[in-house]
C-alpha atoms as one frame of an Amber mdcrd trajectory, in Angstrom:
protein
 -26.609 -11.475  -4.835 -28.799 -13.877  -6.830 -28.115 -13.878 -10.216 -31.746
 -14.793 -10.429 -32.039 -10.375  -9.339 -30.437  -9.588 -13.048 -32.865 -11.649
 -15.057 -35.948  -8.541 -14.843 -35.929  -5.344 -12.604 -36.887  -5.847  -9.182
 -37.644  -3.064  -6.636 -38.201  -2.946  -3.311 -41.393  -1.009  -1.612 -39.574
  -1.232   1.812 -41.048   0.671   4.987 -41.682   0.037   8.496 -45.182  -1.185
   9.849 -47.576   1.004   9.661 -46.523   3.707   6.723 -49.046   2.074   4.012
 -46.981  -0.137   1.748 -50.144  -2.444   0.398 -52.391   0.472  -0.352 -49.854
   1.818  -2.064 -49.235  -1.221  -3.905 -53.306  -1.743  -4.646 -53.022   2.026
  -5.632 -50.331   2.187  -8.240 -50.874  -1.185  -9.682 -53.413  -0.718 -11.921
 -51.238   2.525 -13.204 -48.619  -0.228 -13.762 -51.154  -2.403 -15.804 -52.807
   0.206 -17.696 -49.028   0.795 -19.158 -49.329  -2.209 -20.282 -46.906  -3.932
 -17.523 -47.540  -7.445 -16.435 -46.456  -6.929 -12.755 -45.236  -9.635 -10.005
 -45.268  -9.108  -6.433 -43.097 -10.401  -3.465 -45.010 -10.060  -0.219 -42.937
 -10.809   3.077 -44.692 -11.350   6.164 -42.710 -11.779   9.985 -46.107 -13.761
  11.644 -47.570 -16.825  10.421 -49.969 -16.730   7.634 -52.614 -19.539   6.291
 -54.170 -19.277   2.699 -55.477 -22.111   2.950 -59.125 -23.332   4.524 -59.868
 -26.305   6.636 -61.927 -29.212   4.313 -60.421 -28.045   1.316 -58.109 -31.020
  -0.091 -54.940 -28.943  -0.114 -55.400 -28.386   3.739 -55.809 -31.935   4.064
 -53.397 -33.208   2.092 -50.868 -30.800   3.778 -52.390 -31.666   7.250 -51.656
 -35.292   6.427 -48.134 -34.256   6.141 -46.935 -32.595   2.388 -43.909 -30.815
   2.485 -45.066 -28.977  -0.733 -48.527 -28.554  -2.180 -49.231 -27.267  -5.526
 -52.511 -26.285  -6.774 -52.946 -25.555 -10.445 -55.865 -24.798 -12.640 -56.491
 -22.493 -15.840 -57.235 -19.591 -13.789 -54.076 -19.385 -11.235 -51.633 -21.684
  -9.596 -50.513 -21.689  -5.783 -47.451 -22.941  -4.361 -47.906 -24.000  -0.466
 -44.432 -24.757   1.018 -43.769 -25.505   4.701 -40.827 -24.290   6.392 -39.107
 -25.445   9.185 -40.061 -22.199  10.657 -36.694 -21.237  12.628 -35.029 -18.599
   9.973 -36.762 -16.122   8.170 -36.741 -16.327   4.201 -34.414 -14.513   2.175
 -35.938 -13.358  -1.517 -33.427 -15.250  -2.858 -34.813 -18.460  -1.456 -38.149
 -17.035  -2.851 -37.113 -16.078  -6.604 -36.107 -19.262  -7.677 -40.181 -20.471
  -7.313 -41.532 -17.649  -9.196 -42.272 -17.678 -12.867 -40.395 -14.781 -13.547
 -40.563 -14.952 -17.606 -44.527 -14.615 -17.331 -43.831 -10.886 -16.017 -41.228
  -8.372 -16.577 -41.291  -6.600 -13.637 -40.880  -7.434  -9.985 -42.209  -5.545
  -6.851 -41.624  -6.498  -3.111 -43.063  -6.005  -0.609 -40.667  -6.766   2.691
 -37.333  -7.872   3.141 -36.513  -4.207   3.914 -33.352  -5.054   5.879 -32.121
  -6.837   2.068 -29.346  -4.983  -0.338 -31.363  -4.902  -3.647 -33.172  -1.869
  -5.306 -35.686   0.129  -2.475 -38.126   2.711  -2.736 -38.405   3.730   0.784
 -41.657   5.026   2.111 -41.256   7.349   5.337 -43.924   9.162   7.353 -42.422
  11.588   9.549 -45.358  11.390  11.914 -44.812   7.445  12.908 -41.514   9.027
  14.173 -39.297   5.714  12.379 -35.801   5.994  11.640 -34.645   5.928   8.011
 -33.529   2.795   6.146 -31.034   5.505   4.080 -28.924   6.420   4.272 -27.744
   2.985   6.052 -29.221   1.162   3.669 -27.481   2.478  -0.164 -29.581   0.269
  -2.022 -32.543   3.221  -1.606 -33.069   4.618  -5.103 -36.101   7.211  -3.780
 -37.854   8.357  -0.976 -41.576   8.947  -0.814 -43.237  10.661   2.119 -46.065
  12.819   2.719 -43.826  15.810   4.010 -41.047  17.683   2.737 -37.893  16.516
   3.475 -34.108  17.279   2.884 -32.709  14.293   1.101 -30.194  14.330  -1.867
 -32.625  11.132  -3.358 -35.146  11.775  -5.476 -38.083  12.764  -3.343 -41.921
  11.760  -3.938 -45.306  12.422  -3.168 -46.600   9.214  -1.356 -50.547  10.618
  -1.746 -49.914  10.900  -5.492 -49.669   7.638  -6.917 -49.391   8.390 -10.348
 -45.892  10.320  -9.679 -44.604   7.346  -8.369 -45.843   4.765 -10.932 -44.433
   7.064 -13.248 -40.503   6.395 -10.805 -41.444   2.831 -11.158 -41.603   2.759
 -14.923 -39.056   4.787 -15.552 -37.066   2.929 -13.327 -37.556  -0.427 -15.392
 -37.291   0.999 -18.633 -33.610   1.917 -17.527 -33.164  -1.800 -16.261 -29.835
  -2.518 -18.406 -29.992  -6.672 -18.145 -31.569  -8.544 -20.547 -34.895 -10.390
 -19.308 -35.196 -13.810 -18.851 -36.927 -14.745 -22.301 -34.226 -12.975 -24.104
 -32.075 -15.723 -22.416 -30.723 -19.642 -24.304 -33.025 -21.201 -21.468 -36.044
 -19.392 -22.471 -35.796 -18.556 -25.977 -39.463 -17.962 -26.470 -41.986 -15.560
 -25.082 -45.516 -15.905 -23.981 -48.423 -14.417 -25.741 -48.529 -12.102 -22.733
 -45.169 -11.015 -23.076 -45.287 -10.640 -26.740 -48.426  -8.168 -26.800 -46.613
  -6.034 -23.671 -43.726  -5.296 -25.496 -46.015  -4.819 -28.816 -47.636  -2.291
 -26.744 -44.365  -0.830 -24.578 -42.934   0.257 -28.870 -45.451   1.995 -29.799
 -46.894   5.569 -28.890 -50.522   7.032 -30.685 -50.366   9.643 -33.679 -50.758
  12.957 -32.704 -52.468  14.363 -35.301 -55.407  15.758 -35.408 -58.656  16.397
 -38.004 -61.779  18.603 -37.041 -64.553  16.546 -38.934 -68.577  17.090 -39.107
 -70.247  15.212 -36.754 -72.329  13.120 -39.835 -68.439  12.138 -40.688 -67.551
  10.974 -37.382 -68.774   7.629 -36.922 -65.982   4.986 -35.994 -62.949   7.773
 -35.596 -61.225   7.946 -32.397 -61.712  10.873 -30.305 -59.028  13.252 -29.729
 -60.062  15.248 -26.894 -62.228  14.800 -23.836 -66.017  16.729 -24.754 -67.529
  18.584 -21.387 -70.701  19.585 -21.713 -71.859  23.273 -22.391 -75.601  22.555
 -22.030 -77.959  20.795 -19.641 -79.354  17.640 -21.478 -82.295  17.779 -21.153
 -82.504  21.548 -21.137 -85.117  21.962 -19.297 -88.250  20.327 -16.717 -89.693
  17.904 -18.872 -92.657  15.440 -18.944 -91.824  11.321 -19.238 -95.376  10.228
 -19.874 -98.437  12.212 -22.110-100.517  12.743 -19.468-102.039  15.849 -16.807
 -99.082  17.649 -14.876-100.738  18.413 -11.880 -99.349  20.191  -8.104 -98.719
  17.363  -6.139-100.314  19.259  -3.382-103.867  19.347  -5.054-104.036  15.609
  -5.354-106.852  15.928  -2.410-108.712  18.419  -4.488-110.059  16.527  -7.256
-111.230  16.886  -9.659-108.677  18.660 -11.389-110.072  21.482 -14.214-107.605
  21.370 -17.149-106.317  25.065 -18.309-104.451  24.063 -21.469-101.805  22.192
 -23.043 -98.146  21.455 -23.367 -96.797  20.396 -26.278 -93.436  19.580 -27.473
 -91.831  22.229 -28.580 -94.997  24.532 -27.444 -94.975  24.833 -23.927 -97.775
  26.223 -21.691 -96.191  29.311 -20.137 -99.083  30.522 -18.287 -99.852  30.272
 -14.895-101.206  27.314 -13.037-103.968  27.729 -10.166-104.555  25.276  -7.244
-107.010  23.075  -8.465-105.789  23.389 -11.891-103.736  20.804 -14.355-102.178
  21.384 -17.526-102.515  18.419 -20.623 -98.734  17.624 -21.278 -96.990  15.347
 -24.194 -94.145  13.307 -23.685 -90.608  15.705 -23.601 -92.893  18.749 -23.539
 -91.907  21.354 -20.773 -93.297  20.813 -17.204 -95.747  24.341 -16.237 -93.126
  26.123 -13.587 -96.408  25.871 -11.243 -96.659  22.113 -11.378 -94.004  19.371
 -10.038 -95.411  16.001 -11.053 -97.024  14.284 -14.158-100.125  11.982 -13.998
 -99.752   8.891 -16.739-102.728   9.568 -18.833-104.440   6.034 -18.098-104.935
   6.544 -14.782-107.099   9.434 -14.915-110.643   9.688 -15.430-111.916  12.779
 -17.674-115.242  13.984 -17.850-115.003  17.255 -20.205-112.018  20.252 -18.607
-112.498  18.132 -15.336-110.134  15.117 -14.173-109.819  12.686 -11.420-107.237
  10.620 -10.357-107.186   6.570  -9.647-103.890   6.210  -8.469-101.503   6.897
  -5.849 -98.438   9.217  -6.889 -95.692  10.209  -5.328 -94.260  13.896  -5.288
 -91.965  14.645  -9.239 -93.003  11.250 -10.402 -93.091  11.131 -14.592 -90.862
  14.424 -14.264 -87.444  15.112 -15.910 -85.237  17.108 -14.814 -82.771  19.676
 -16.506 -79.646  17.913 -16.697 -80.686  14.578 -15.919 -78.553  12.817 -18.769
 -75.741  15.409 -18.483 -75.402  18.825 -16.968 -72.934  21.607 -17.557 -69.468
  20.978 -16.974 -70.359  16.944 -17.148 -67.557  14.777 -18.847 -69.439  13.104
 -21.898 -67.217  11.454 -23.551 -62.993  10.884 -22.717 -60.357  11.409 -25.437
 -59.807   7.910 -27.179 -63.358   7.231 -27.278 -64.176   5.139 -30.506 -67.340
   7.312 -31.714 -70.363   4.960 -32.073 -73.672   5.837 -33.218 -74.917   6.048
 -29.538 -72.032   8.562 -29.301 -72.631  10.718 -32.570 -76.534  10.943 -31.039
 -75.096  11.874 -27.399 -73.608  14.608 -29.238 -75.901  15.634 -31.639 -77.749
  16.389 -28.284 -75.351  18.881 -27.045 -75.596  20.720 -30.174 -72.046  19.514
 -31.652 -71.469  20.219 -35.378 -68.119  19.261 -35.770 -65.885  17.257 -33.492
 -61.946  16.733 -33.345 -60.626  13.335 -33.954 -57.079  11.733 -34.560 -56.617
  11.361 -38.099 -56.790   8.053 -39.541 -53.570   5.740 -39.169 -52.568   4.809
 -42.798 -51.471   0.825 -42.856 -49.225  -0.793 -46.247 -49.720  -3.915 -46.581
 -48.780  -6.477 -49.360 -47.506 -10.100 -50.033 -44.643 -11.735 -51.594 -44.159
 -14.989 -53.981 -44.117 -16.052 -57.409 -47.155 -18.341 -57.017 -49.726 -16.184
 -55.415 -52.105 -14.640 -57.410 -54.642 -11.697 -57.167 -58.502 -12.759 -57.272
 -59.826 -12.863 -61.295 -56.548 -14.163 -62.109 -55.870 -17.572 -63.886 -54.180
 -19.536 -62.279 -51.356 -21.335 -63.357 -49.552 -24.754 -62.591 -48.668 -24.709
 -58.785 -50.171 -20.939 -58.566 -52.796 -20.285 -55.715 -55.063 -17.190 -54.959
 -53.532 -14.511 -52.361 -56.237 -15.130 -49.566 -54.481 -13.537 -46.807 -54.076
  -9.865 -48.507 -57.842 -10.139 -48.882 -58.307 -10.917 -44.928 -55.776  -8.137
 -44.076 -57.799  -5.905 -46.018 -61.144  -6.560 -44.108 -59.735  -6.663 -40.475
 -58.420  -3.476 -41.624 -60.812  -2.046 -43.078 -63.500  -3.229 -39.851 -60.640
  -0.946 -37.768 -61.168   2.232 -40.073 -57.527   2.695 -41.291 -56.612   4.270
 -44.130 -55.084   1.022 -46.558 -52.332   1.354 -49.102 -52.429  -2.073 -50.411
 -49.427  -2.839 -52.900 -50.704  -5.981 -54.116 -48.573  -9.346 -54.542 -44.906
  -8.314 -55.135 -42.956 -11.334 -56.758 -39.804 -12.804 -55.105 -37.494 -10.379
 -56.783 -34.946  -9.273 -54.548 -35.096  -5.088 -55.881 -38.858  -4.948 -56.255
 -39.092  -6.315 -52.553 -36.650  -3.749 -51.155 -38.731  -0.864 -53.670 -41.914
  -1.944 -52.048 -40.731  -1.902 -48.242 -39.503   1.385 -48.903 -42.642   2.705
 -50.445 -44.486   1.340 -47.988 -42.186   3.152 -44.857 -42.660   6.336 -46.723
 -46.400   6.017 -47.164 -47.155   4.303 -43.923 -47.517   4.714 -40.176 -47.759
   0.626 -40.067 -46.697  -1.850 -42.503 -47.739  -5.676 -42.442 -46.606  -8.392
 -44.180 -47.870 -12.422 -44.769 -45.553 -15.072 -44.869 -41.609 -14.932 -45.213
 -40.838 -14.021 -41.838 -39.916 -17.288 -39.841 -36.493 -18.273 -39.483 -35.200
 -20.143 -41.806 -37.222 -19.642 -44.489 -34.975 -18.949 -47.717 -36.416 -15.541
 -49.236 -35.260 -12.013 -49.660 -37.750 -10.657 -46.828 -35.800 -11.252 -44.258
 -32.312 -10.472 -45.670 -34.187  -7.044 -47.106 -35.964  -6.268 -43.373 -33.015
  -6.496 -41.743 -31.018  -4.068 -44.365 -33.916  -1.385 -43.968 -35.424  -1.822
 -40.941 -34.463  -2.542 -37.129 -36.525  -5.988 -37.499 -36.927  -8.814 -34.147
 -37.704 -12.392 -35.483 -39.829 -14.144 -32.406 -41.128 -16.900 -31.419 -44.153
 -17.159 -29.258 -45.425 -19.993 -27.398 -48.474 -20.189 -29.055 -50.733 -22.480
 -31.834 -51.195 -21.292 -34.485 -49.061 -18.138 -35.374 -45.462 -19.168 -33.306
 -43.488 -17.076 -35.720 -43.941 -13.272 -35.255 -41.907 -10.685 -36.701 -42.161
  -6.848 -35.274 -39.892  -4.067 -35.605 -39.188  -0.804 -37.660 -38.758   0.501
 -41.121 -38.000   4.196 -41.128 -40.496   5.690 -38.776 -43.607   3.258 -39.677
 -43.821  -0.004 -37.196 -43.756  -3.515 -39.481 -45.385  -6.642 -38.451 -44.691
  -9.702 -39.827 -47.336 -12.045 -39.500 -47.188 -16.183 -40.510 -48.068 -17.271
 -44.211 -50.974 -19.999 -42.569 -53.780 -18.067 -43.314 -55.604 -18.837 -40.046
 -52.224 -18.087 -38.385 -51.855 -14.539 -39.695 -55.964 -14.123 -38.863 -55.069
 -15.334 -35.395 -51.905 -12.992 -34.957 -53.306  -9.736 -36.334 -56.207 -10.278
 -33.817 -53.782 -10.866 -30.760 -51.046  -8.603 -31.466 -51.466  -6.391 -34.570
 -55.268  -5.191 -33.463 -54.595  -4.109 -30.226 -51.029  -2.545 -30.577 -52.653
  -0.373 -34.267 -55.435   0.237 -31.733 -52.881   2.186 -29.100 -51.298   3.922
 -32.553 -54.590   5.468 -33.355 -55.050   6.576 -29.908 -57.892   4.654 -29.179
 -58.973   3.392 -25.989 -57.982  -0.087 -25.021 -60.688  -2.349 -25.641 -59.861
  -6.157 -24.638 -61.467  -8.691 -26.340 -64.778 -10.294 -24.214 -63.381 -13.781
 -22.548 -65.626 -16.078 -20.595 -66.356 -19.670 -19.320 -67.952 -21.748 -21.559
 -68.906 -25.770 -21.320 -67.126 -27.972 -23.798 -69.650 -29.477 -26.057 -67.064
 -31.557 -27.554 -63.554 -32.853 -26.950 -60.527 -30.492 -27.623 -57.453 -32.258
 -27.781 -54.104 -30.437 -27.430 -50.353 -31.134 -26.351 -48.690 -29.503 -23.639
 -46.224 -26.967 -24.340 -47.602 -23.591 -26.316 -51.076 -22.125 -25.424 -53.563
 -22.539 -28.142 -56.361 -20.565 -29.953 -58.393 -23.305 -31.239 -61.891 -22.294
 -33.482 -65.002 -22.566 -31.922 -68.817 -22.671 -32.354 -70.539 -20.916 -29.184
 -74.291 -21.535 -28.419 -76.959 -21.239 -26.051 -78.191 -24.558 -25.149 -80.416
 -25.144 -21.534 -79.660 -21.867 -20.397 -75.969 -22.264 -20.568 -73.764 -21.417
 -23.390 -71.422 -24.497 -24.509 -68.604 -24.301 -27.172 -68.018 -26.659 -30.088
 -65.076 -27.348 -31.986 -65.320 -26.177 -35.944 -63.425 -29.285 -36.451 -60.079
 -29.417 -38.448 -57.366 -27.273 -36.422 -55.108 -26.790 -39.239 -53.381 -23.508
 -39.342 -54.200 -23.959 -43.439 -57.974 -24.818 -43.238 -59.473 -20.984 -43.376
 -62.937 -22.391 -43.330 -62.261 -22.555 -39.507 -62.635 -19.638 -39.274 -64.962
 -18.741 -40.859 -67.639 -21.271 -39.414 -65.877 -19.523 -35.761 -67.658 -16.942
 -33.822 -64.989 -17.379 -30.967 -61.568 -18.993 -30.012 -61.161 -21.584 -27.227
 -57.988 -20.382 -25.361 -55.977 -23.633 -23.651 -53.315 -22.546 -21.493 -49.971
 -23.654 -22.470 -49.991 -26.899 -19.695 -53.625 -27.920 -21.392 -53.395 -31.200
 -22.065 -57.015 -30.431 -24.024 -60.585 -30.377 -22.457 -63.144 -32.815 -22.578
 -67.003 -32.406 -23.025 -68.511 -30.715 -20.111 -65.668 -28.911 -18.723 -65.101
 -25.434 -18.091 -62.692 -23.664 -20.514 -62.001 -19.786 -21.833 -63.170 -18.867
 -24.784 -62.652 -15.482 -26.477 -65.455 -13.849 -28.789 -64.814 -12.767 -32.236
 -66.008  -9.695 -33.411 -66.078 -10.424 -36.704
């Protein structure tokens, strides 16, 4: 086989026509990416297919006679290849054209009749023969009906179970991926944040807090509502509630009052209304609310000067949320629209995970705290200062050890403080390789510590890894490179160890408002102003890219992503831009 099948795991979704192996696929895919997966797939097809559309230049160009046709852009890239149509492919004709370091998993659909990995769908009802037991490539069988097999049998109308068999099927994958490999060497900011993400699990524990105490803390179970909200018929509008039915009897004689608080419990006649507030209780004898400026009143007696439908201006009991509703799902970062929501269903005290508790200091003889003097060659320790507000935004709990000097036992007493103390550890500077300090040589005699390089500007030296049982990150000195680094990696994988919900930063289209010149090779997150200008929004450039210049960022409100082919944009194109919430 291939060796191209060693480089990540690869299974087959093999079936004959008809058993349901693309909604299968559309079904547990999104399982697969909500693990945090970045997930190819292989489709094989035995008739002719066309992607492409007559008058679009790719179908001319190949109509004039292109062997190969490849359409790229920032979005997606296609490769249209035309065969001489006598034999059909084999996938290992088809590997070699797929990027297979910008995933780490492969699925395939097809090539059934193929020895590599299989999950074999079967569906005793289309009365097919079985691909096992001829076929010993077959790791599991998934069919809707019981049957005697000595694979592992699944449920092929429960998806999750068998996303769950995928996973665990490429966690056990033995062979190292391709980016581990001398002819990749470094990984993708894709790649980098999945694996971030695969290392990590969220904190269990647990604190039961007031609900005044709440705000910002991640929710550790689902809340179901014990109450209808609102709890009872209620009026949307001061006005007259009325019976819709004695809309031809006017006028009206008003009876009363309901108030807020103080309904009107009393009965209502026909030809009778009832004076009503806004959220006071709707009269059980009435069904629909008249807005008080379209009625006429001459003393107890009303008329009308509008049409109304039947319940109109009426709320009913459990409009918002009724009993048993789902309110709000475990992982839920509690706003303040949250804390109101349940303030409204009479919650007093709520559970939550606990806070995650992040160390974080800096190393070298020539940084110095703020209010310090300064001596000859000394400058101020910025980046501790920016760790400590992206933290503190999240809602951690910080242990900040301050500036530890480049003494080789004070270095090793502070990593070890911090693994005791911490769930999380970061670091600034002192991480890349090749840099001559006692970081690295002290990481790697405390710690299980990776030293990686990611295709990406700034920030391409990442370090990630363990000290005791608290996960260490160590981020570039460049202060706009360790801003950039904690927001791409270090955010969203603390984010997973609180428990919290994943919540993906906002990217859209923009139009370049001014030139952004890049070279080909690593994807880059340059600074960017954004702004509203003739009803579209357009992105400038902050100026000065430096990894050093800090100002950057903070004249940014968003990042202008280039893809790693960018050769830059120029004014008036389309690009992606990233918002920060800062």
């Amino acid at each position: 086989m291939n060796t191209l099948f060693s480089k990540i795991p690869i299974l087959g979704i093999a079936a004959f026509s008809g058993t349901g192996k693309t909604t299968l696929l559309t079904q547990i895919l999104p399982l697969l990416c909500e693990k945090g997966w970045r997930i190819g797939i292989i489709k094989h097809t035995h008739h002719g297919f066309d992607m492409d559309k007559p008058g679009k230049d790719s179908y001319r160009l190949r109509e004039a006679g292109a062997a190969v046709v490849t359409v790229a852009s920032a979005q997606r890239w296609a490769l249209l290849q035309e065969t001489d149509g006598q034999a059909e492919p084999l996938l290992q004709n088809v590997l070699p054209h797929v990027a297979l370091c910008n995933v780490d998993a492969m699925l395939v659909e097809g090539f059934k009749h193929q020895r590599f990995p299989k999950l074999e769908l079967h569906r005793p009802s289309l009365n097919h023969s079985f691909l096992y037991p001829q076929d010993n490539s077959v790791i599991a069988i998934a069919s809707d009906e019981h049957l005697d097999v000595p694979l592992p049998l699944l449920d092929l109308n429960n998806p999750v179970q068998i996303a769950d068999f995928i996973i665990n099927y490429f966690k056990g994958f033995q062979m190292p991926s391709c980016c581990d490999e001398e002819d990749c060497g470094v990984l993708t900011v894709d790649q980098a944040l999945v694996r971030l993400k695969k290392s990590v699990q969220p904190i269990e524990d647990i604190e039961n807090l007031p609900l005044r105490t709440a705000l910002g803390r991640i929710l550790a179970e689902t809340v179901i509502s014990k109450v209808n909200v609102p709890a009872h018929i209620n009026s949307a509008m001061d006005g007259y509630a009325i019976k819709f039915n004695d809309l031809d009897k006017q006028p009206l004689k008003v009876i009363g009052t309901s108030w807020a608080g103080k309904p009107f419990d009393f009965p209502v006649k026909n030809g009778e209304c009832v004076r009503i507030m806004t959220g006071a209780k709707v009269p059980a004898d009435t069904d629909t609310v008249i807005m008080q400026e379209h009625v006429d009143r001459d003393g107890d007696l009303i008329s009308i000067k509008k049409q109304y439908k039947q319940g109109d201006n009426v709320r009913f009991a459990g409009e918002d949320l009724a009993i048993g509703d789902e309110v709000l799902i475990s992982g839920k970062k509690l706003n303040p629209a949250d804390i109101g929501l349940l303030a409204s269903l009479g919650v007093s005290e709520i559970k939550v995970k606990r806070k995650l508790r992040v160390a974080f200091f800096s190393t070298g003889n020539e940084l110095k705290s703020v209010g310090e003097m300064l001596g000859d060659g000394d400058i101020y320790d910025s980046n501790r200062y920016t760790l400590f507000a992206m933290l503190a935004e999240m809602g951690v709990e910080m242990i900040d050890l301050g500036v530890i000097q480049d003494d080789k036992e004070k270095i090793r007493q502070a990593f070890q403080q911090a693994a005791n103390s911490a769930d999380a550890v970061i670091t600034t500077g002192g991480v890349s390789i090749g840099e001559a300090d006692f970081v690295k040589e002290i990481l790697e005699q405390e710690g299980k510590i990776n030293f990686w390089k990611v295709a990406m500007k700034p920030g391409k030296p990442l370090a990630f890894g363990e000290l005791k049982k608290a996960k260490f990150f160590g981020l570039p000195g460049n202060p706009v490179s360790a801003m950039i680094t904690f927001q791409q990696f270090v955010k969203p994988t603390l984010q997973k160890m609180t428990g919290q919900l994943e919540e993906p930063a906002l990217r859209f289209e923009a139009i370049a408002g001014s030139n952004f010149k890049k070279k080909a090779g690593r994807m880059e997150f340059q600074r960017g102003i954004l702004k509203m200008e003739e009803n579209q929004w357009k992105v400038y450039s902050t100026g000065n890219q430096s990894s050093a210049v800090l100002s950057s960022m903070s004249k940014a409100n968003c990042l202008v992503l280039l893809t790693a082919d960018s050769t830059g944009a120029q004014i008036g194109d389309s690009i992606l831009i990233e918002l920060l919430n800062f």
